[in-house]
C-alpha positions as CSV (number, residue, x, y, z in Angstrom):
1,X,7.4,4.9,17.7
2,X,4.2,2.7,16.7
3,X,2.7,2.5,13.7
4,X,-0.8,1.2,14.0
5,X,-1.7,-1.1,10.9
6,X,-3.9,-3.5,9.1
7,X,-0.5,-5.7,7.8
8,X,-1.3,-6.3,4.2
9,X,-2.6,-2.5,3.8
10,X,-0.4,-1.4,0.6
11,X,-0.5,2.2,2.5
12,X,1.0,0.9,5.6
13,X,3.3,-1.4,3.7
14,X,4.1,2.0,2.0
15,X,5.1,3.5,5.7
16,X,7.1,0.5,6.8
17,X,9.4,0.4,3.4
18,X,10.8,4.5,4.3
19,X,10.7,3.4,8.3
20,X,13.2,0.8,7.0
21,X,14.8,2.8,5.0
22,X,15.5,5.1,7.3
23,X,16.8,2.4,9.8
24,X,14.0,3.8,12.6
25,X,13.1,1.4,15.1
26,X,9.0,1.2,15.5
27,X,6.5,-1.2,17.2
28,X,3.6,-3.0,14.7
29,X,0.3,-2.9,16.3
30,X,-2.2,-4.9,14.4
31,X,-5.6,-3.6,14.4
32,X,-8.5,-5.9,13.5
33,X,-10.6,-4.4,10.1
34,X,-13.6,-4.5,11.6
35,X,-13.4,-3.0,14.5
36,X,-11.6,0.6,14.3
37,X,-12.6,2.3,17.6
38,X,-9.8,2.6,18.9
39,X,-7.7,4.3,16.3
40,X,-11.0,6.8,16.4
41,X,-9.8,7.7,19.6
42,X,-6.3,7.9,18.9
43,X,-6.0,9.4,15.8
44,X,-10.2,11.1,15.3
45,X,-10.2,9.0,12.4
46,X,-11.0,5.0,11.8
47,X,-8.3,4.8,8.7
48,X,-4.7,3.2,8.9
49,X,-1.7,4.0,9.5
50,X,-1.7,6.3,12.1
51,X,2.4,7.0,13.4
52,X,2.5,7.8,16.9
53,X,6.2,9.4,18.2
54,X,6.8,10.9,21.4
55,X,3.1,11.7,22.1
56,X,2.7,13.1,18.4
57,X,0.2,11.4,16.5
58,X,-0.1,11.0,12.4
59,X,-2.8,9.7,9.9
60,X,-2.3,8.9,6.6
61,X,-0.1,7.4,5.0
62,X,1.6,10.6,2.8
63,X,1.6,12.6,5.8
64,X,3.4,10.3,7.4
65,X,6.4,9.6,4.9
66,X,6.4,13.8,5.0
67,X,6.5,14.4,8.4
68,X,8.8,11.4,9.5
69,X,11.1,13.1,6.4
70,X,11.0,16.4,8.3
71,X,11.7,14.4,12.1
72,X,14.5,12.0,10.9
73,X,16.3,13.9,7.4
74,X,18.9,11.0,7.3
75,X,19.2,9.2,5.0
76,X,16.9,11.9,3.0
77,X,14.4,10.3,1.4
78,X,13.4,13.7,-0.5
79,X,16.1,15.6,-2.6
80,X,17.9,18.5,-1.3
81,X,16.9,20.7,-4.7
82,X,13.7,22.3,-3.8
83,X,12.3,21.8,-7.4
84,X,13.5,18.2,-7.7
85,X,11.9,18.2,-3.7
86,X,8.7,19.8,-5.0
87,X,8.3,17.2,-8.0
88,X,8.7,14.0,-5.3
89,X,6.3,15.2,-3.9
90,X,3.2,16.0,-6.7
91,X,4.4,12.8,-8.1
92,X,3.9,11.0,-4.5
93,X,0.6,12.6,-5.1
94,X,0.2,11.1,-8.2
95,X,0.9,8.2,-7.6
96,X,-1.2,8.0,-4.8
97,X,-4.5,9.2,-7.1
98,X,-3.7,6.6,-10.2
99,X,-3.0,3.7,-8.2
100,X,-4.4,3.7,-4.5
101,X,-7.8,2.6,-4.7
102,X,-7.6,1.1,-8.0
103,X,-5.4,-1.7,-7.1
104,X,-6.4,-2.4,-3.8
105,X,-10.2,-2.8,-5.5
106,X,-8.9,-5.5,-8.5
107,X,-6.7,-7.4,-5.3
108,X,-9.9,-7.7,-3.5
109,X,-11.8,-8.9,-6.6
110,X,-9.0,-11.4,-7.3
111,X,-9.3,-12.5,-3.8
112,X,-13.0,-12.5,-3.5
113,X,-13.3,-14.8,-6.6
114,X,-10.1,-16.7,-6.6
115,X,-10.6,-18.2,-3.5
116,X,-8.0,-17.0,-1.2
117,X,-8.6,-16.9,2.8
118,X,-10.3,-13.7,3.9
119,X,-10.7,-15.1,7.3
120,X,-6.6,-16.2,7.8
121,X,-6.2,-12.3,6.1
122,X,-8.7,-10.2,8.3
123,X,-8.4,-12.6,11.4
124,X,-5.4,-14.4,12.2
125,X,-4.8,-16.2,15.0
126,X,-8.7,-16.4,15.8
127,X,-10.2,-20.5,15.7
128,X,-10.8,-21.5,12.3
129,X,-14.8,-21.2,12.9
130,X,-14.0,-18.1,14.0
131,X,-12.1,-17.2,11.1
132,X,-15.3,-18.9,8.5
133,X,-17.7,-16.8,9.5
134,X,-15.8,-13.2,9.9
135,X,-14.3,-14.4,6.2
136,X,-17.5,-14.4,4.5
137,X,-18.8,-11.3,6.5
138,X,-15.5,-9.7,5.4
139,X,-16.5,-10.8,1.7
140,X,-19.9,-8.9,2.1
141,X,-18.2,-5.6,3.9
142,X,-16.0,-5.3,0.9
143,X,-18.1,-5.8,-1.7
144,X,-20.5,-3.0,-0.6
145,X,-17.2,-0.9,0.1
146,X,-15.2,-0.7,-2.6
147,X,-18.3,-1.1,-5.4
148,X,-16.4,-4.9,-6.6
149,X,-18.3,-6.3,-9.3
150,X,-17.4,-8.2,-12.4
151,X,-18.0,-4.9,-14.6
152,X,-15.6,-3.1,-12.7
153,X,-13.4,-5.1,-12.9
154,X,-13.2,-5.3,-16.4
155,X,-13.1,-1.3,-16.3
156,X,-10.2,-1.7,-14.0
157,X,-8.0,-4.0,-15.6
158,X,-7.7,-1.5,-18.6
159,X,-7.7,1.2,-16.8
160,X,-4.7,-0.2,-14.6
161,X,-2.9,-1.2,-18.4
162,X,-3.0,2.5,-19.4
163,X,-1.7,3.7,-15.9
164,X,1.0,1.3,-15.7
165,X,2.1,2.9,-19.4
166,X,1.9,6.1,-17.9
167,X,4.5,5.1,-14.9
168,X,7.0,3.2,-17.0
169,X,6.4,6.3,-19.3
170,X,7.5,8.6,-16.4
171,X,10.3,6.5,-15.4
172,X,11.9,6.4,-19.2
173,X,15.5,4.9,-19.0
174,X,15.8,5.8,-15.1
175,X,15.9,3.7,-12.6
176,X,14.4,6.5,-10.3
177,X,11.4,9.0,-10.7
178,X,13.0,12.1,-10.0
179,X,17.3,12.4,-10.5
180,X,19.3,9.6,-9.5
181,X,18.6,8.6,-5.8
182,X,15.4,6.9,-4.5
183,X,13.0,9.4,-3.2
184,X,9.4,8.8,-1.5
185,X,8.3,9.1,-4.9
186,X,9.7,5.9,-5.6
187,X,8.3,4.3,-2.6
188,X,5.2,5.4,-3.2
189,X,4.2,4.1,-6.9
190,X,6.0,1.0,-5.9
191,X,3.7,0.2,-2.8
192,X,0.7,1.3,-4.8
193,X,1.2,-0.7,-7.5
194,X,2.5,-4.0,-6.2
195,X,-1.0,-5.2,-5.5
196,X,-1.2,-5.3,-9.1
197,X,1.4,-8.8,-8.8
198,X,-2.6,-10.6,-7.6
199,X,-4.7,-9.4,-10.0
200,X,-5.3,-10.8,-14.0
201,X,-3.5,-8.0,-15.4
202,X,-0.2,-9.2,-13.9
203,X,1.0,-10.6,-16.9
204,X,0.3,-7.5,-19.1
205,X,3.7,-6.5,-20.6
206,X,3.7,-3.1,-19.3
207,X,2.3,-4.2,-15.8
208,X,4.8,-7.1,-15.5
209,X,7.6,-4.8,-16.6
210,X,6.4,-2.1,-13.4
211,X,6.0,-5.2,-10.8
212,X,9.6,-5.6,-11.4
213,X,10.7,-2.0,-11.0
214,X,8.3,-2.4,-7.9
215,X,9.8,-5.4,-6.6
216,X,13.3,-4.0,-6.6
217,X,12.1,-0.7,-4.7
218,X,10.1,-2.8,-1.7
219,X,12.5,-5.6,-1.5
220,X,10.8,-8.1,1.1
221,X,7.9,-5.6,1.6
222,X,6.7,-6.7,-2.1
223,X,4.5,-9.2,-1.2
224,X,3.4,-8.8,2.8
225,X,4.1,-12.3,4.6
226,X,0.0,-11.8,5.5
227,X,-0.5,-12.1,1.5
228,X,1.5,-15.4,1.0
229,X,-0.1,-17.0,4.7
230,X,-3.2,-16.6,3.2
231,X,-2.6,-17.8,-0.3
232,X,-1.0,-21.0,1.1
């Protein structure tokens, strides 16, 4: 099994956390952002992860926890009751829609003006020239990309206050979104979320109060060791 990755991807940190969870064995290959042909060819698509098992290859992230659910049912990650199975699932959806590209647009605003080290993110191991120059291109790819600006920002951080309301609204007295066993639901909102823990809403009461939850779901996978290399 190999998972092909960008490391600090909250979707592919989203498909390690149920690979560990379901104790599978899988090989990390580390693809460089900007430069995507060859998961084209593997998968007919440049985006990450892409699971490839005994010749079968996966993209995207959702598919992926499904299908790996269907492959390896133990320990089941989705509940047995098909209404309860059916709910994971819209909710994985949900969460998916609320928080994916939200949070992964204010973490690259926070690390695009708080002066983190694209280059030691996007290129480790190059020389530190190396890793100058294909930083500040990086800066200008994402930019353009994701439509970061100041404004949006500021659109996003309330934006991210009300959805965080909405999860911890969801979750209630629980410790789990759907019955009493941790589901790919839970993975899920807790992977797309946790890149809220780098952005200026962190402290938000209802945002700090999700992180946690979050933190207790992804255990080590909180905060990828990428993140915290290039933060140091």
């Amino acid at each position: 099994m190999q998972l092909f990755q960008i490391p600090f991807s909250h979707n592919c940190v989203k498909v390690r956390r149920a690979l560990d969870l379901k104790g599978l064995e899988y090989e990390t290959v580390d693809i460089n952002p900007a430069a995507r042909r060859g998961v084209k060819r593997l998968s007919g698509q440049e985006l990450v992860p892409v699971l490839v098992e005994q010749g079968r290859t996966t993209a995207g992230s959702t598919q992926i926890l499904l299908d790996v659910e269907e492959r390896h049912p133990d320990p089941p990650l989705l509940p047995a009751d098909p209404r309860d199975r059916a709910e994971s699932v819209v909710l994985m959806h949900w969460a998916d829609a609320a928080f994916m590209d939200l949070t992964r647009r204010m973490a690259y605003y926070r690390v695009l003006t708080g002066g983190a080290d694209l280059g030691k993110m996007f290129f480790p191991g190059r020389p530190a020239a190396f890793q100058r120059a294909g930083g500040a291109v990086a800066a200008q790819v994402l930019r353009r990309r994701f439509g970061i600006s100041d404004a949006q920002n500021r659109r996003d951080l309330e934006t991210a206050r009300k959805q965080a309301r909405v999860a911890l609204d969801r979750l209630g007295d629980g410790e789990f979104l759907v019955g009493d066993r941790l589901t790919l639901a839970d993975v899920t909102l807790a992977a797309m979320a946790a890149p809220l823990q780098y952005t200026a809403v962190a402290g938000d009461p209802a945002v700090s109060r999700l992180l946690d939850w979050s933190r207790g779901i992804m255990g080590e996978e909180f905060t990828p060791r990428q993140i915290r290399a290039a933060a140091a």
